[in-house]
N, C-alpha and C positions, 0 to 999 in steps of 0.2 A: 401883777405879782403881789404875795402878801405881802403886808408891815410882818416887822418881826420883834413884835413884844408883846410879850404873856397876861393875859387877864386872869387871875384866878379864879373868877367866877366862871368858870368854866370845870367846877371839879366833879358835879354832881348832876351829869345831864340826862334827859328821858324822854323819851317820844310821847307822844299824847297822837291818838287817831279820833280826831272828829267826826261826826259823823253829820252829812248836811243831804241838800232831795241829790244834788246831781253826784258825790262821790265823798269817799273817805280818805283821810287826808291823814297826814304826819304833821306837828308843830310841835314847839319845846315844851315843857311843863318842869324846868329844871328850880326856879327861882327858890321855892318852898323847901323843896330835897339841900338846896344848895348851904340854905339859911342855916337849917340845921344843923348839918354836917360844921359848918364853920362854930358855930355857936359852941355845939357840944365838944368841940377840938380845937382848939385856936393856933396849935401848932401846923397845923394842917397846911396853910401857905407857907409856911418855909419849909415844911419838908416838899411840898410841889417847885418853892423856887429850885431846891438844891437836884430836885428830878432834871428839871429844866434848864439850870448849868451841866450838867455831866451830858443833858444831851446835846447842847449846843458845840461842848467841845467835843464830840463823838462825831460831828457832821462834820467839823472843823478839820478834823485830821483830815490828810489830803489821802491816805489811804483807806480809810471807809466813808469820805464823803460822796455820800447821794449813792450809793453801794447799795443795791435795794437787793441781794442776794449776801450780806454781809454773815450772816449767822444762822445755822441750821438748830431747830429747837423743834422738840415733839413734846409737846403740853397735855398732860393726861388731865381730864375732865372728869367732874363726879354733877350728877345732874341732879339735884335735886327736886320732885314733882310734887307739889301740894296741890289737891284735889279735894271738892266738894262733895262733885257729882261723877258716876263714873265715866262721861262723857271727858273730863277735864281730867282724867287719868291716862295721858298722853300713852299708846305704843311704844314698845321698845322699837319696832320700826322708824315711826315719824322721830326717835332720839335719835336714832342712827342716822336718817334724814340728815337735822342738826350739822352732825358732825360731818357726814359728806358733804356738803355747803359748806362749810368754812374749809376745810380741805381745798377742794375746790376752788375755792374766793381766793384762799389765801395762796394758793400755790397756783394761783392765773393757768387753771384745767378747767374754769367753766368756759363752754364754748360759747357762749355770749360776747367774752370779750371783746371777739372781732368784731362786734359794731360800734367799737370804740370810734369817734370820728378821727379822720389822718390828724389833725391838727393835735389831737393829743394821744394819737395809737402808739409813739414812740415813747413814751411815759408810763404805760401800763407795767406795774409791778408783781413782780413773783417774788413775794415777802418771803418767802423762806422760813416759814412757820407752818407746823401742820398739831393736828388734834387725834388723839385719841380718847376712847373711853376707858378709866380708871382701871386695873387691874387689879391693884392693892388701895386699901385704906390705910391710913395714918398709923395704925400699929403694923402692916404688915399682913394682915391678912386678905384672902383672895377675893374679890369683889367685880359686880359687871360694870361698876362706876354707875348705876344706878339705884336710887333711894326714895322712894315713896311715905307717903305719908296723908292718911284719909282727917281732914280736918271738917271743923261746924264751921270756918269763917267762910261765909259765900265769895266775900272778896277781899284786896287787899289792899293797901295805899302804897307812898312811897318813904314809908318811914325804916325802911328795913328789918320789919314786925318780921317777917317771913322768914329772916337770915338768922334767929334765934329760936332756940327751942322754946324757951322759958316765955315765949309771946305766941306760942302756936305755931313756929315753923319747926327750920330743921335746920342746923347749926351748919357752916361754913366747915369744910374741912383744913389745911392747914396750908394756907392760901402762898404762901411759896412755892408750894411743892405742886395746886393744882386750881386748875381755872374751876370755880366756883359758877355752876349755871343752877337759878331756881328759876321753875316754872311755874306758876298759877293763873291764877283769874285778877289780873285786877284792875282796880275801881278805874271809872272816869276817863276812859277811853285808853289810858295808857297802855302804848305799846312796847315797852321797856327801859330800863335803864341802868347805866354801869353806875361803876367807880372808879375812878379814874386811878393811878399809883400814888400810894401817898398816903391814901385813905386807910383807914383803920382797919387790922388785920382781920378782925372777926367778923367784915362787914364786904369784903373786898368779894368783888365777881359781878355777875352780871345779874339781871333779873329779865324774863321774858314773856309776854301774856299769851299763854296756852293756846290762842289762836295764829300768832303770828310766830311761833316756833316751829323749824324745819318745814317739810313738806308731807303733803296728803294727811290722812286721820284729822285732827280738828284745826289743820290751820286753813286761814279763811282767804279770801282773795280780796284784794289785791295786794296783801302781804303774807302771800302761802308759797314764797319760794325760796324761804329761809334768811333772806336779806337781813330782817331785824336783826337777828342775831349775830350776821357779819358787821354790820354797822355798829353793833352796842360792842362787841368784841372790839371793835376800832378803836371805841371810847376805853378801853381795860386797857388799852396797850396804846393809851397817850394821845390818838389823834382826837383833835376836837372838830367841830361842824366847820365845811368847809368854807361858809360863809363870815366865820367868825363871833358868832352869836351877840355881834355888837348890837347897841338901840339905833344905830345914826349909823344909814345905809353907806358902804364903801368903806368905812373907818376902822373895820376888824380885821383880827387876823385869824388864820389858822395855824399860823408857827410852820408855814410849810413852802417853801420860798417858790416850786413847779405847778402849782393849782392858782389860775386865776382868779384876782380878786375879784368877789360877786357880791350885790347888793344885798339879798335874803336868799334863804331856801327857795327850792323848785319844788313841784308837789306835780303829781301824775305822772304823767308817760311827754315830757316835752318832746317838744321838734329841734333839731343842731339847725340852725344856730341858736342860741338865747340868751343874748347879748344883755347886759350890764356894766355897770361903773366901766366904762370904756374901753370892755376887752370884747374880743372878737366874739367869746363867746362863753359862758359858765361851763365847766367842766362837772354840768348836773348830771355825768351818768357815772357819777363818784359814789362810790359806798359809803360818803361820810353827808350827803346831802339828804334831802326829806324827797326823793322820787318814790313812787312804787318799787316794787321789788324786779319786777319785771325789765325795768328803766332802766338800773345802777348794776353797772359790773365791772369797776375796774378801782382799783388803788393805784396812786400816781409811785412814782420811784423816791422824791421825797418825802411823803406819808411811810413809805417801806423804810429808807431811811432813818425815819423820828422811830418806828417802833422798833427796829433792831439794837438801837439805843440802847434798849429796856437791858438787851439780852449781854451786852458790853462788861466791861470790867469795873466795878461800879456800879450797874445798870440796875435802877430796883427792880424787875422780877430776874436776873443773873440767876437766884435760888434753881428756876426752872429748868437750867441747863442738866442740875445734878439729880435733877428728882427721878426717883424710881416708880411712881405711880401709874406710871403707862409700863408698868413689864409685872409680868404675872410672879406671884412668890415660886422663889427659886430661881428665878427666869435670870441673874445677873441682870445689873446697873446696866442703862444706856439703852437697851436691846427693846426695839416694840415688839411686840407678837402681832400674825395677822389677822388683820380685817378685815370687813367684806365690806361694799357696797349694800344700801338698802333697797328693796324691792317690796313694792306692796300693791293691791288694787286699791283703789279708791270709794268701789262700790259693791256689796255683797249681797246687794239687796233683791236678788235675782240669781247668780249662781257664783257656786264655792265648791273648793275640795272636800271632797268626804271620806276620803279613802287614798292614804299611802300604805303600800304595803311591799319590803324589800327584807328576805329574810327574817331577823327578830322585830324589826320596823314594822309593825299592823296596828293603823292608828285610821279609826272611823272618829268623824268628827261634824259637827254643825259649822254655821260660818264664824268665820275670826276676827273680833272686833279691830279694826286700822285694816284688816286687809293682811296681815301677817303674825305666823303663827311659827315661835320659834320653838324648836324640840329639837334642838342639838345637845338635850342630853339623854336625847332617846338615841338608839346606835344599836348598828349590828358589825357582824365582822365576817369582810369576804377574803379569798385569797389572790395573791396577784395570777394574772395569767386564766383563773375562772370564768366561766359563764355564769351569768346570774339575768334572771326575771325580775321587774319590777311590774306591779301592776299599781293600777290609781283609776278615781273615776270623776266624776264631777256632780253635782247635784242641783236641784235648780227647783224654784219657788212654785214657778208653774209652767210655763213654753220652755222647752227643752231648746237653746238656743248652741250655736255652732263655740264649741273651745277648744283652743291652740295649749296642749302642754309638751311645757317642755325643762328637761330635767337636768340637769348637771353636777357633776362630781369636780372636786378642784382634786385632782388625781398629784398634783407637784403641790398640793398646800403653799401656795405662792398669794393668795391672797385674790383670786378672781379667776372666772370659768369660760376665758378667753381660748386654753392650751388646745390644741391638736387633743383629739378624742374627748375633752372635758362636756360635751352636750352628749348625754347619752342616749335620750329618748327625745323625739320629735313627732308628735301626731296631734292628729286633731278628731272631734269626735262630735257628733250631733244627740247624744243620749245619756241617758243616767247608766250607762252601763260601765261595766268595770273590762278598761281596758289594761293592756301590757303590752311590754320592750322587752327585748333579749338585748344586754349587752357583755362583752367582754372586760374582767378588767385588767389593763394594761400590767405586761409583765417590767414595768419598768415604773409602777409608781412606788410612791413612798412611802414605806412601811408608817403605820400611826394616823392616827383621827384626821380627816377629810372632808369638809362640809359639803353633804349634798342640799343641792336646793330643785326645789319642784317648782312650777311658776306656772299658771292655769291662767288665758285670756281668752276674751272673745277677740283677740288682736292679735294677727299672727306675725306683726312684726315686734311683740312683746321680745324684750331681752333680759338678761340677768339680773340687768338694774333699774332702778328706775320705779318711780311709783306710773302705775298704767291704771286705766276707766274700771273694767270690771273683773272680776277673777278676785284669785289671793297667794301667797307664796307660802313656802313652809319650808324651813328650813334642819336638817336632820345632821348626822352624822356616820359616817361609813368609816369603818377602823381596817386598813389595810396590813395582812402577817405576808409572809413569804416575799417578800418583793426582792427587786436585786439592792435597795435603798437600807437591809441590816445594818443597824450599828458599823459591823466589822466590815462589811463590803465598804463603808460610807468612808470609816477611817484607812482604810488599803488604798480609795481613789483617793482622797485627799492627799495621801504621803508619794501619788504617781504624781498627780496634778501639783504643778509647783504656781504660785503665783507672787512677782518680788517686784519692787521693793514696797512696801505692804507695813505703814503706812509711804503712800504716793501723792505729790500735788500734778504729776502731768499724767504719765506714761504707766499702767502693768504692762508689767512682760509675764507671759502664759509659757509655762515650758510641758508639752504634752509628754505622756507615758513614752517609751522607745517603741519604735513598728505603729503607733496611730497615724492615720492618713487626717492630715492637716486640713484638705480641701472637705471632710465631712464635719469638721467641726463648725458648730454655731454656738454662739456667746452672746447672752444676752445680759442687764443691769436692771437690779429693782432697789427703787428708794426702800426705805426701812414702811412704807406703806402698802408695799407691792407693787407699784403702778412701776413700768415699764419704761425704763427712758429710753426712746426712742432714737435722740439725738448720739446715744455713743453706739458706736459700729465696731464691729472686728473684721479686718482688710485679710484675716488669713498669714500674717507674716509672724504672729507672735505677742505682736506689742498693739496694746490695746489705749488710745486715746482718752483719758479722762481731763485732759485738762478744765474742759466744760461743766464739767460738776463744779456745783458748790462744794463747801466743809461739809464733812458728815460721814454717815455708815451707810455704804450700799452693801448689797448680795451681788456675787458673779454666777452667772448658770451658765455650766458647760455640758453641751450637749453632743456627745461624740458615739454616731451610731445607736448599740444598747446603754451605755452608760449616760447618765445623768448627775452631774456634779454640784454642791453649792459650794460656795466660799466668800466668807466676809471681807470684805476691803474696808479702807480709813482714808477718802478723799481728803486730803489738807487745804 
């Protein structure tokens, strides 16, 4: 168990990847960053202690103590990219990457977890945190939360050059309202490094080396599974290394009372057990230790705890609970819009799409650097209930080799191409030729903009998501009129469909239209992310179980026969 007293040298931490004949490594490079930061702020340790009391009595209370599901927060992100060359001008895919990894991490849906060892699988935390990408900027206007910027610095150190304009970067946006991520190149092996709360607002986010950000296009192995990025986000939201980043082995802490005390960082892929300062075993496959990416996949319940802190009354980033950055202008406070999962190939240097073509949709093309090519603001418009052809082809360098396409429409814009009919096209094909799908589209999807996605592998268990070996995805837009989902149809069902009491901490009760048969109804729940929780059921009587939710905004979809219902809930 750890001691529990604060070292402030701990406010300005960073990875450093060494590079040696048998492997590359993670160690700290924080000392220099640290000096700094102190020197040029000297208030900076008291405003960390006064972080460090409110979180202490946060734990204290015996109703959010060790609570690792205490506070639901959706953090819009603006990414900043500084680039040399255009190899280091990361894909809007591999950003998206990014954010599906913390998603994931932070809301324990990477399926890794379960090689958590027994000894500490009952400690894995679902922090109750998730990320978007930016919708709006600081004044308000519409943005994809991504910023670019072509620079002469080949690289960069850790003095926070990068976080200002006026030094060759690009300015932090308005760091209460949204997690600050810059990407580049920089010096001396580093693999990135936060700021912990506390720190100075124009400086506050993370920083991450263009290699070891999200997954596929240029991140490297054996830190291309987005890991850094979960780990330096650990450091933004208060957890320190879980070693303690003491000189004198066994003597630190991490301020986290459930993560055994361990002598140093772990580096590679260890073996359970790996025993230190007298515990059974270091809890190295933590996201706050120096393993590979591969290695670390879990946050303990008191790590979730110290960062829900943050989000508390009192809590320094508390700002993020009210931020509107994550909702599109107009879109109303609180509300995320959906997002998709990324998809990409990894390799195009042999064959790529050349050819979508669906209605106003005729796009010939070369290959796509990352493996994905977004034109979702190319769009055609079909009507519900129509037949339509899509054709598409493939193209290839020189041997014409076997590819799996396969196409999909989010037909319920629910935020993924899971639904019943959402795969619309499935073939595969051994030639440059331009093949095509007949499909129907559903008299029962939703009127308005639909992402379709095309996805071309030599992998025929290629799926929606996911970055795969060869191919590329592209992602489009399909505008659905006539549906039964009109405005007026939408607000008629809503006024049959009753759902009370609404805001709920346990129970909805669903009161259907008079003459609907109860046994055809299905009811499903999606976080404000789309993903599908699983765990709440509808038994058919009415009343619908939420006790098991966190706080927060879900969607209810009621699916009764032809109709198709949404409606917002407020889990308390």
């Amino acid at each position: 168990m750890k001691q529990t007293f604060y070292a402030v040298a701990l406010a300005g931490l960073g990875l450093l990847a060494t590079t040696s004949a048998s492997a590359q490594k993670r160690s700290c490079a924080a000392v220099d960053n640290l000096a700094a930061q102190l020197a040029a702020d000297p208030s900076m340790a008291a405003r960390r202690a006064a972080i460090e009391a409110q979180t202490a009595a946060y734990q204290a209370n015996p109703e959010t103590a060790q609570r690792g599901t205490a506070i639901t927060v959706t953090i819009p992100v603006v990414v900043h990219v500084l680039y040399n060359t255009a190899a280091q001008n990361i894909s809007d895919a591999q950003i998206q990457s990014q954010i599906a990894v913390l998603n994931e991490d932070y809301h324990k849906l990477n399926a890794d977890y379960t090689k958590t060892p027994a000894a500490f699988a009952g400690l894995v935390a679902d922090v109750g945190v998730q990320f978007v990408l930016a919708k709006q900027t600081p004044t308000g206007a519409a943005t994809t939360g991504i910023e670019r910027k072509q620079t002469t610095k080949t690289s960069w150190g850790t003095d926070d050059a990068m976080k200002r304009a006026s030094t060759g970067g690009l300015d932090a946006w308005n760091s209460s309202k949204y997690l600050n991520l810059w990407v580049c190149n920089l010096s001396g092996g580093v693999l990135g490094y936060a700021q912990f709360p506390g720190g100075a607002a124009a400086t506050d986010g993370v920083v991450i080396l263009t290699s070891a950000f999200g997954k596929g296009g240029s991140a490297s192995a054996p830190f291309n599974l987005g890991r850094t990025g979960t780990h330096e986000v650990g450091h933004w939201l208060n957890l320190n290394h879980i070693w303690g980043d003491d000189g004198t082995a066994c003597t630190g802490t991490d301020n986290v009372s459930d993560t055994p005390n361990q002598a140093d960082e772990n580096y590679g892929t260890p073996s359970y057990p790996q025993s230190s300062c007298s515990n059974t075993s270091d809890m190295f496959m933590n996201y706050m230790d120096y393993v590979d990416d591969a290695a670390m996949y879990m946050f303990s319940t008191g790590q979730s705890s110290r960062m829900n802190a943050l989000f508390a009354t009192g809590g320094a980033r508390a700002g993020l609970l009210t931020s509107v950055g994550g909702t599109a202008p107009g879109g109303g406070g609180g509300t995320t819009p959906v997002s998709y999962c990324a998809s990409n190939g990894s390799n195009q240097g042999y064959e790529w799409i050349d050819l979508v073509q669906l209605g106003s949709i005729n796009r010939s093309s070369a290959k796509e650097a990352g493996g994905y090519y977004n034109g979702t603001a190319t769009s055609t418009t079909v009507a519900a209930g129509s037949s339509q052809t899509i054709y598409y082809s493939a193209a290839f360098t020189s041997t014409a080799y076997t590819e799996y396409f396969k196409i999909y429409i989010d037909w319920n814009a629910d935020g993924d191409f899971t639904d019943a009919g959402e795969l619309v096209a499935s073939r595969s094909g051994t030639a440059a030729t331009t093949q095509s799908s007949v499909f129907t589209v559903p008299s029962t999807a939703k009127n308005g903009a639909h992402r379709m996605r095309v996805v071309m592998s030599d992998n025929s268990a290629t799926t929606s998501c996911g970055t795969f070996s060869y191919g590329e995805t592209e992602d489009y837009t399909v505008n659905v009129t006539g549906g039964l989902r009109t405005s007026e149809t939408e607000k008629a069902a809503l006024a049959d469909y009753k759902v009370f009491p609404n805001p709920t901490s346990d129970v909805l009760n669903l009161v259907l239209p008079v003459g609907r048969d109860h046994s055809a109804v299905q009811v499903q729940v999606f976080d404000v992310r789309g993903a599908e929780l699983k765990q709440v059921r509808y038994d058919g009587s009415g009343m619908l179980n939420v006790s098991g939710l966190r706080a927060g905004v879900y969607t209810l979809r009621v699916t009764d026969g032809g109709e198709v219902v949404h409606q917002r809930f407020i889990k308390q």
